[in-house]
LOVEXVO-59239 format. One record per residue (C-alpha): residue number from 0; residue in three letters; z, x, y. Coordinates in steps of 0.1 Angstrom, whole numbers, plus 2048, in hexadecimal, padded with zeros to 3 digits. Layout:
# LOVEXVO-59239
<NUM; ALA; <Z; X; Y>>
...
# end
This chain:
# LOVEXVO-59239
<0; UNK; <838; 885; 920>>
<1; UNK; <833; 891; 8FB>>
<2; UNK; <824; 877; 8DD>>
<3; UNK; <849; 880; 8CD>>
<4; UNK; <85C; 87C; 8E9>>
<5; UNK; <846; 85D; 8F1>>
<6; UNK; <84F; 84B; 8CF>>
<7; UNK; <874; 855; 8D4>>
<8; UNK; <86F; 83F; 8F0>>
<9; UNK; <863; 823; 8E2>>
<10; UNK; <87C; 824; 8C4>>
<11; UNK; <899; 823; 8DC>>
<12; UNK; <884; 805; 8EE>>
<13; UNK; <87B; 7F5; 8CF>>
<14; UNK; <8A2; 7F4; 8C4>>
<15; UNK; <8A7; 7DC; 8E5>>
<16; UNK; <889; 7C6; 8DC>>
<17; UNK; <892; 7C3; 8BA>>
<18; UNK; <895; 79E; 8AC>>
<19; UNK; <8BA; 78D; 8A4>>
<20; UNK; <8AC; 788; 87E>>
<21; UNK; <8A3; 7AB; 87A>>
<22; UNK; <8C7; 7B7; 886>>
<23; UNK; <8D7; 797; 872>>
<24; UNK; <8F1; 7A0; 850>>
<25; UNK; <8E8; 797; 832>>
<26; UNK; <8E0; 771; 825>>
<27; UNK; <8F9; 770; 808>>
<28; UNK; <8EB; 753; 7F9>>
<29; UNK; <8C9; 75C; 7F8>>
<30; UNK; <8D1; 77C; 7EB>>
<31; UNK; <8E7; 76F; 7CD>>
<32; UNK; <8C8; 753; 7C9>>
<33; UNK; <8AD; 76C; 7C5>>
<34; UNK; <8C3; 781; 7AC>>
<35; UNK; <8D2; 763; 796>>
<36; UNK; <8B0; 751; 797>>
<37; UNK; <89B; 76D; 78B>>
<38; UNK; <8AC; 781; 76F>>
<39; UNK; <894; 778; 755>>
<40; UNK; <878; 785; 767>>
<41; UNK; <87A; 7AA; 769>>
<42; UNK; <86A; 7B7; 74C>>
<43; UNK; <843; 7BD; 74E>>
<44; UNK; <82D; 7AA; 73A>>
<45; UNK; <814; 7C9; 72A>>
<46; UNK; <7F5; 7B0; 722>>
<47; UNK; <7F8; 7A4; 744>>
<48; UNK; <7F5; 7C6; 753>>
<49; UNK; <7E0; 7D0; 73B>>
<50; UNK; <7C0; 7B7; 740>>
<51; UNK; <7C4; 7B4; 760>>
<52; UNK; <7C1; 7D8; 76C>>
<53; UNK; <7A5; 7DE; 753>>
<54; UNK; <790; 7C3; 759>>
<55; UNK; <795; 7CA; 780>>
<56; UNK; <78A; 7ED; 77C>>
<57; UNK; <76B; 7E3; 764>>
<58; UNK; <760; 7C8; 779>>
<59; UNK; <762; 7E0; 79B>>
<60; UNK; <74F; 7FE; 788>>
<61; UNK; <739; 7E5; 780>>
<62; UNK; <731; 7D7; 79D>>
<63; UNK; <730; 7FB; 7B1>>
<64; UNK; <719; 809; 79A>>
<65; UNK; <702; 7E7; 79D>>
<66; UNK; <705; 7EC; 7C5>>
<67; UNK; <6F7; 80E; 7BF>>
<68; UNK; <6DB; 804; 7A8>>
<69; UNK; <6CC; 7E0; 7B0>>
<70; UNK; <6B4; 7D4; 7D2>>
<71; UNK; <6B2; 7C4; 7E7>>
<72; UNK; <6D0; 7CF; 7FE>>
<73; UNK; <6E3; 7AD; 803>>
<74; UNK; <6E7; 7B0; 7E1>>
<75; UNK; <6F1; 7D5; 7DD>>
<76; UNK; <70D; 7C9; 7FC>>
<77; UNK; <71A; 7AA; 7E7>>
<78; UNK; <71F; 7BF; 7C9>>
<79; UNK; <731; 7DB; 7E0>>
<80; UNK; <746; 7C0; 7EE>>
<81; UNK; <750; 7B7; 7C9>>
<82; UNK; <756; 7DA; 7C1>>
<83; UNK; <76F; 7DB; 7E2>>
<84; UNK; <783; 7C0; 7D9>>
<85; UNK; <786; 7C4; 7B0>>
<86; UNK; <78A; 7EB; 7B6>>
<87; UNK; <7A2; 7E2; 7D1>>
<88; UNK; <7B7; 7CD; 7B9>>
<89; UNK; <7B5; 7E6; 79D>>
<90; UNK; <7C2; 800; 7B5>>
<91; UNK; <7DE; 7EB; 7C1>>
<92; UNK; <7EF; 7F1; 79F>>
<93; UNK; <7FC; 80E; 7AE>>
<94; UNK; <815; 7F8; 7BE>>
<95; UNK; <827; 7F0; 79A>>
<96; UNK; <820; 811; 78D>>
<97; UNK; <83E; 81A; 7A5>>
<98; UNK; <858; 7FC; 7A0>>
<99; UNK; <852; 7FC; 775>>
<100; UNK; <865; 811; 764>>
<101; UNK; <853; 82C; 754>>
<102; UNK; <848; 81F; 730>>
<103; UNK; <84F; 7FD; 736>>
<104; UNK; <828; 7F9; 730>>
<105; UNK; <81E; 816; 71A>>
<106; UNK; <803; 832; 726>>
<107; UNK; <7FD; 817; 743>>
<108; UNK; <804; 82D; 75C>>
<109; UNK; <7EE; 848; 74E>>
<110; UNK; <7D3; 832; 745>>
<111; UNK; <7CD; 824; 76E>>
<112; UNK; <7D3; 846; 77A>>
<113; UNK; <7B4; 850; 75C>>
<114; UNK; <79F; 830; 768>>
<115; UNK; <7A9; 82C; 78E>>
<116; UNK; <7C4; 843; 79E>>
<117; UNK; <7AC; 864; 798>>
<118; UNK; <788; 853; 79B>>
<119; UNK; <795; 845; 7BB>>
<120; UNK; <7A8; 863; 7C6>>
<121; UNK; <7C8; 853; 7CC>>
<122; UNK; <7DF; 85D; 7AE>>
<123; UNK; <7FE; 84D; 7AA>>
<124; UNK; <815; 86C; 7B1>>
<125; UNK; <808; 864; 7D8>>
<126; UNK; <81C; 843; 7D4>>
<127; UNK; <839; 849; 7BE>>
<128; UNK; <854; 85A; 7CE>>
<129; UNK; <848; 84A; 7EF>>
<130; UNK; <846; 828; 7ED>>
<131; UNK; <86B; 827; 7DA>>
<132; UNK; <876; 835; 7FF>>
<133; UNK; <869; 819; 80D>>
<134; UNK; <881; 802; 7F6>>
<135; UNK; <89E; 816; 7FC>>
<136; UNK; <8B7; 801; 815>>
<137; UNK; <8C2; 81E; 82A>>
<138; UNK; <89D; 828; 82F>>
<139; UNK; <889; 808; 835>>
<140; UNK; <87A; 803; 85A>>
<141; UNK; <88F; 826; 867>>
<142; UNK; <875; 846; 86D>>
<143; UNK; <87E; 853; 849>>
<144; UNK; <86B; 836; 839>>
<145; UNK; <849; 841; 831>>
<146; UNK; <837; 825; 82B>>
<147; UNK; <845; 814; 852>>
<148; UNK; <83C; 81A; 875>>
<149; UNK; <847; 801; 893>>
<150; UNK; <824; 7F7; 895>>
<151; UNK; <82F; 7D1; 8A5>>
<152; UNK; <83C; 7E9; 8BF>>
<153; UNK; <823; 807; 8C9>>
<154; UNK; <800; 805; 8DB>>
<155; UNK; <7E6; 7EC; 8D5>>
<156; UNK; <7CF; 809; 8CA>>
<157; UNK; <7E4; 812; 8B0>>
<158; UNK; <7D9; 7F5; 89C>>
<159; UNK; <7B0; 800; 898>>
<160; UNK; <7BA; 824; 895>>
<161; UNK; <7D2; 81A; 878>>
<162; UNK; <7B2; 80C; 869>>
<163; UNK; <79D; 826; 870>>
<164; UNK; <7B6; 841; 863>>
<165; UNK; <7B1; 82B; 83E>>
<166; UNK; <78B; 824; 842>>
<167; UNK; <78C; 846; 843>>
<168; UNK; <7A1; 851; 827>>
<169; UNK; <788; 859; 809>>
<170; UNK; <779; 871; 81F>>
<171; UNK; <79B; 886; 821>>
<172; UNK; <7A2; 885; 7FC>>
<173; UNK; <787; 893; 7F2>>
<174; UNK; <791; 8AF; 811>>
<175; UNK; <7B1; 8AE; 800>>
<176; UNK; <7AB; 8B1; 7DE>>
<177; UNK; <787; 8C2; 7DF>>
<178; UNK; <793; 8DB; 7F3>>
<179; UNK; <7B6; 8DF; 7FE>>
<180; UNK; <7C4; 8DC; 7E4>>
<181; UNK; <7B2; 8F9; 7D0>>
<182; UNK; <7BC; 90D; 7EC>>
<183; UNK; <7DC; 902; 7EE>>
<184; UNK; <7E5; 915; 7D0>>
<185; UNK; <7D9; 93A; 7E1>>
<186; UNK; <7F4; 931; 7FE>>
<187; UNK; <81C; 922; 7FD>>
<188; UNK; <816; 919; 823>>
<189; UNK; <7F9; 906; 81C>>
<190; UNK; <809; 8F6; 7FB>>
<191; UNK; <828; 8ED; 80C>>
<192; UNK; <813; 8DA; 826>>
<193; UNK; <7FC; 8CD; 80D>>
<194; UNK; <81D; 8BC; 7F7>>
<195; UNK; <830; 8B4; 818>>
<196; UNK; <813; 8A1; 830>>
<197; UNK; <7F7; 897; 818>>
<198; UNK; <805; 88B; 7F3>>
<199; UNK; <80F; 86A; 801>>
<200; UNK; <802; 84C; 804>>
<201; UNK; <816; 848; 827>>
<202; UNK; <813; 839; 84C>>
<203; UNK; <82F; 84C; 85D>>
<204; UNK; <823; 86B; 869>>
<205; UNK; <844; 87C; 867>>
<206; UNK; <84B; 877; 842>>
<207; UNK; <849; 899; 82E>>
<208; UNK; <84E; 897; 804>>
<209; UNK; <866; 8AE; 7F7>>
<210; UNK; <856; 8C0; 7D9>>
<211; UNK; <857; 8B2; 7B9>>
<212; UNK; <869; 8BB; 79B>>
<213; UNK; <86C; 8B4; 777>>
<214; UNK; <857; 89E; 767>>
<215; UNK; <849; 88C; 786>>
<216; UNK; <83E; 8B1; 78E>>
<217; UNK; <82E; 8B1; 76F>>
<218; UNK; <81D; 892; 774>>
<219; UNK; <812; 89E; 798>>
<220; UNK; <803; 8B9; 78B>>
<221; UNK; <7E9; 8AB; 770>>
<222; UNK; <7E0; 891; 788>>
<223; UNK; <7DB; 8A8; 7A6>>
<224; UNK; <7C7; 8BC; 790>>
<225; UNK; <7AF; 8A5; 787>>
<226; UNK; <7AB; 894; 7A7>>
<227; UNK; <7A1; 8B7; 7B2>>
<228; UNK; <787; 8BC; 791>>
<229; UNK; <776; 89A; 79A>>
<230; UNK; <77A; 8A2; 7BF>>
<231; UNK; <764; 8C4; 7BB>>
<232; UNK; <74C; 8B5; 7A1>>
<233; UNK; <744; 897; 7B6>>
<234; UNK; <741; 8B1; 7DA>>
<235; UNK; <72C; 8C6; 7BF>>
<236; UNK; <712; 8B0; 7B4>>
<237; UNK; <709; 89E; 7CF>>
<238; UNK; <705; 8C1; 7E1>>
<239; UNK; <6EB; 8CB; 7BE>>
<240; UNK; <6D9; 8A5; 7C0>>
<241; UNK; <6E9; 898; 79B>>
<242; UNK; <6FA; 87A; 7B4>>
<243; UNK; <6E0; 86B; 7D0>>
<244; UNK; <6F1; 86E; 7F1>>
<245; UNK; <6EC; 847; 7F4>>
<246; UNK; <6FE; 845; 7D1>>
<247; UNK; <71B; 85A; 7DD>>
<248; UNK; <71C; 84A; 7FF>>
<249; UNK; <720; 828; 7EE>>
<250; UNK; <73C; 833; 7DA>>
<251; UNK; <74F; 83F; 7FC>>
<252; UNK; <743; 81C; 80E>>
<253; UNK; <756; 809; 7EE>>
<254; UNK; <771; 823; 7F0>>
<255; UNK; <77A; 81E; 814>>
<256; UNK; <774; 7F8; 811>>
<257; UNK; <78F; 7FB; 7F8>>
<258; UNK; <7A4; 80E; 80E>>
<259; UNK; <7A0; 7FA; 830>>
<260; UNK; <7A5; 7D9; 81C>>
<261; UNK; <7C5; 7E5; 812>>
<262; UNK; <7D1; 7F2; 835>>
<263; UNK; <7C6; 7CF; 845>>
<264; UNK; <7DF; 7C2; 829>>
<265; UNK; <7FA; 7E0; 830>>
<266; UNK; <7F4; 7D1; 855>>
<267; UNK; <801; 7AF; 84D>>
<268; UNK; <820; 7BA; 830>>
<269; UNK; <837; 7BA; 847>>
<270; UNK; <841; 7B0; 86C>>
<271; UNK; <83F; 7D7; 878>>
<272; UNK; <85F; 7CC; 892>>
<273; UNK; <876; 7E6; 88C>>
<274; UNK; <87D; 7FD; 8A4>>
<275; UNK; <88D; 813; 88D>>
<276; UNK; <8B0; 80D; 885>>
<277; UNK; <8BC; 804; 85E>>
<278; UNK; <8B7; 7E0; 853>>
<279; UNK; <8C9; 7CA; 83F>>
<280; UNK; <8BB; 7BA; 81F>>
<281; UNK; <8B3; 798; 832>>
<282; UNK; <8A6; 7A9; 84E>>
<283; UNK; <893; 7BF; 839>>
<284; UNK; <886; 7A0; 828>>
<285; UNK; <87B; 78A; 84A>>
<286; UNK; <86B; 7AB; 857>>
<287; UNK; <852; 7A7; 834>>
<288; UNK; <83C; 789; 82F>>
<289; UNK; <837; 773; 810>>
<290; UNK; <811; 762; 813>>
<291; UNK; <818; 745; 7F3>>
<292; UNK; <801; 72C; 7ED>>
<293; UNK; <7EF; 717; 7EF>>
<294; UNK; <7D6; 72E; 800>>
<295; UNK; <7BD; 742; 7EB>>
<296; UNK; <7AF; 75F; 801>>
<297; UNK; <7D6; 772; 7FC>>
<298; UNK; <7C9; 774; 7D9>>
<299; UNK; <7A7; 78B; 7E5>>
<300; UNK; <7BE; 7A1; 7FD>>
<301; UNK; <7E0; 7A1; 7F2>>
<302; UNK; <7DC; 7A3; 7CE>>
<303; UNK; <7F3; 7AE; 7AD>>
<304; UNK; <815; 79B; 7C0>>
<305; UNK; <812; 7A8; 7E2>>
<306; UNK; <808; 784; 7F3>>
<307; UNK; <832; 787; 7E8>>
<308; UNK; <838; 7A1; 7FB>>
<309; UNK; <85B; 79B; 80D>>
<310; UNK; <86A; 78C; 7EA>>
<311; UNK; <85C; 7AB; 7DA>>
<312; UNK; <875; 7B8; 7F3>>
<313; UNK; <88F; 7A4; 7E7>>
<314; UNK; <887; 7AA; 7C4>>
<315; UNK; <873; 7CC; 7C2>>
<316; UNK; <87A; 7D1; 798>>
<317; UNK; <86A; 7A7; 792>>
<318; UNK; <844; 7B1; 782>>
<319; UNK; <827; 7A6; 798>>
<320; UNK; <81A; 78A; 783>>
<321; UNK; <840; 779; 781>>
<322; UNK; <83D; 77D; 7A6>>
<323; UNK; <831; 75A; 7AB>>
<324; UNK; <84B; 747; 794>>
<325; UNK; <86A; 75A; 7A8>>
<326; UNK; <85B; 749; 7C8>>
<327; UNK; <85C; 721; 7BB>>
<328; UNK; <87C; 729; 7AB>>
<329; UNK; <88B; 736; 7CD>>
<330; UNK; <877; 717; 7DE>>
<331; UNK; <887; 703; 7C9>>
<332; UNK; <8AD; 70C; 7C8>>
<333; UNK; <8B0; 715; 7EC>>
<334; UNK; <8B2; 6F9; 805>>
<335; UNK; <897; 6F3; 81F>>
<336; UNK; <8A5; 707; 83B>>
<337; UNK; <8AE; 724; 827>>
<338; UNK; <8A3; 748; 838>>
<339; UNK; <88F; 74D; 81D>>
<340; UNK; <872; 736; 829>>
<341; UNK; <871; 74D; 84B>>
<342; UNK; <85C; 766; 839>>
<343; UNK; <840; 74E; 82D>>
<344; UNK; <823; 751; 843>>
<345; UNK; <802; 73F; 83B>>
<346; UNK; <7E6; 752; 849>>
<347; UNK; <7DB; 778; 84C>>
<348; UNK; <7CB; 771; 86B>>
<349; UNK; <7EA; 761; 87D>>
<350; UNK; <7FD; 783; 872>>
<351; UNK; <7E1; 796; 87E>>
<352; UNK; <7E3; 783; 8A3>>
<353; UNK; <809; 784; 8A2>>
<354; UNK; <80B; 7AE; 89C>>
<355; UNK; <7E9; 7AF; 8B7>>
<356; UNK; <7FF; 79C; 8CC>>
<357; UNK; <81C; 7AC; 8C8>>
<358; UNK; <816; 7D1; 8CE>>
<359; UNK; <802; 7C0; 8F7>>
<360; UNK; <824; 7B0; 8FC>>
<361; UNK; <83A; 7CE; 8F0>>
<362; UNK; <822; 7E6; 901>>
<363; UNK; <828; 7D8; 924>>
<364; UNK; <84D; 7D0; 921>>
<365; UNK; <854; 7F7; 919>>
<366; UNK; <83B; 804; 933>>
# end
């Protein structure tokens, strides 16, 4: 049997495994709670964004330039780790770059892609466009949803490979801005493969982008451009000696420490137990996890509002940092057995063991 027709399988499978909840209407009263409750929260707060973005991006260049210069190496790893984790938060702005409107916090979106987006070769065209998809109703949990695969669902190996594949990912931007990308422009066949497969920042394999147009084509191309500058200088003077190979194999440790921290979070935003068939808002909602306090690790590895992820669902235009206030007002309007509470988990590890165990128990019931 084919991989495709394989996953076919599994899809029509997964629809007959599917959970009540996730084939359930829509909660009417927690949807008018969440909308009444929250109106004055919408609008970004620019010194918020602001500080926190820039100190995140000081304090990780900092500390992954200090991992590249001190001894002895415990300390060169602790300062790496910090880079990880402040380089991962500034990176996660990304996230609000595609839910704020554009200008709602002036040359903000130009400045992270200045600072991060192109340093860290991950510009924010490779989100926008994509991760709105993922909001879209119609789209959510079905195979034209980039950003969703029935992982809960498909082979235990799928979960390390998934890892892997993002572990992994510095090393193909620079492929695909060092190199394809230049090339890219001497061939339409290779362009049209280049904008389709790898401009997104995507888990489904069968997502292609439609190219862009107007001013989000403009905005591709400057950032695409210098991703591929910095891509070729960095390839180019490590190759001449002006960057140590150590130097330049620290910065693509950080880099994919940055990257697999966020997949091990991307592992645990949602439930993954959809087999494929549109979703309503609820279900959309219990199949996406809020991590609230009072635990503090969510802070390291779901930072800038995504420890609220599934009432980011709810509420996709509510800022990151007003996030946190929606939640107690919601907590403290709807009544104690309220759906609402059904998507607050406590631990990363218990979703971890949950999806592990998951994709054994699905595995054997389809086979």
């Amino acid at each position: 049997m084919t991989q495709a027709a394989t996953f076919e399988r599994k899809r029509d499978r997964a629809a007959e495994l599917q959970p009540a909840a996730a084939r359930a209407g829509d909660d009417a009263a927690m949807l008018k709670a969440a909308a009444s409750l929250t109106r004055d929260l919408n609008a970004p707060r620019s010194p918020i964004f602001w500080a926190d973005m820039l100190g995140s991006a000081l304090l990780g260049y900092a500390a992954l330039f200090a991992a590249m210069m001190v001894r002895p190496t415990w300390l060169a790893v602790g300062c790496g780790l910090v880079a990880v984790v402040a380089l991962y938060r500034a990176g996660s702005f990304i996230h609000e770059l595609t839910h704020i409107k554009k200008g709602a916090v002036r040359g903000f979106r130009f400045t992270w892609n200045l600072l991060v987006g192109v340093p860290l070769l991950v510009p924010s065209f490779m989100y926008e466009g994509v991760h709105n998809q993922h909001h879209a109703k119609r789209y959510y949990g079905t195979v034209d949803d980039p950003e969703y695969l029935p992982l809960a669902l498909m082979h235990p190996w799928t979960l390390p490979l998934f890892l892997i594949a993002a572990a992994l990912a510095p090393i193909g931007m620079l492929i695909r801005f060092g190199i394809l990308a230049p090339l890219s422009l001497l061939s339409p066949r290779l362009r049209s493969v280049i904008v389709g497969r790898y401009s997104g920042l995507q888990i489904n394999p069968r997502f292609v982008r439609p190219k862009p147009e107007g001013e989000f084509a403009r905005d591709w191309a400057w950032q695409e451009a210098a991703c591929s500058v910095w891509a070729i200088a960095l390839i180019v003077m490590v190759a001449i000696g002006v960057i140590p190979l150590r130097d330049f194999l620290i910065f693509l440790a950080i880099s994919s420490g940055v990257m697999f921290l966020n997949q091990v979070r991307t592992l645990v935003a949602h439930l993954w137990e959809n087999g494929g068939e549109p979703m309503s808002v609820t279900a959309q909602f219990l199949d996406s996890v809020n991590v609230p306090p009072p635990g503090t690790l969510p802070a390291l590895w779901a930072p800038v509002g995504l420890r609220y992820h599934a009432l980011h669902h709810l509420l996709p235009g509510v800022p990151y940092h007003n996030l946190g206030e929606a939640h107690r007002r919601l907590c403290r309007e709807l009544d104690a057995d309220s759906i609402y509470h059904d998507s607050t988990h406590r631990h990363l590890s218990a979703l971890a063991i949950r999806l592990a165990r998951s994709t054994m128990g699905r595995r054997a019931t389809q086979l």
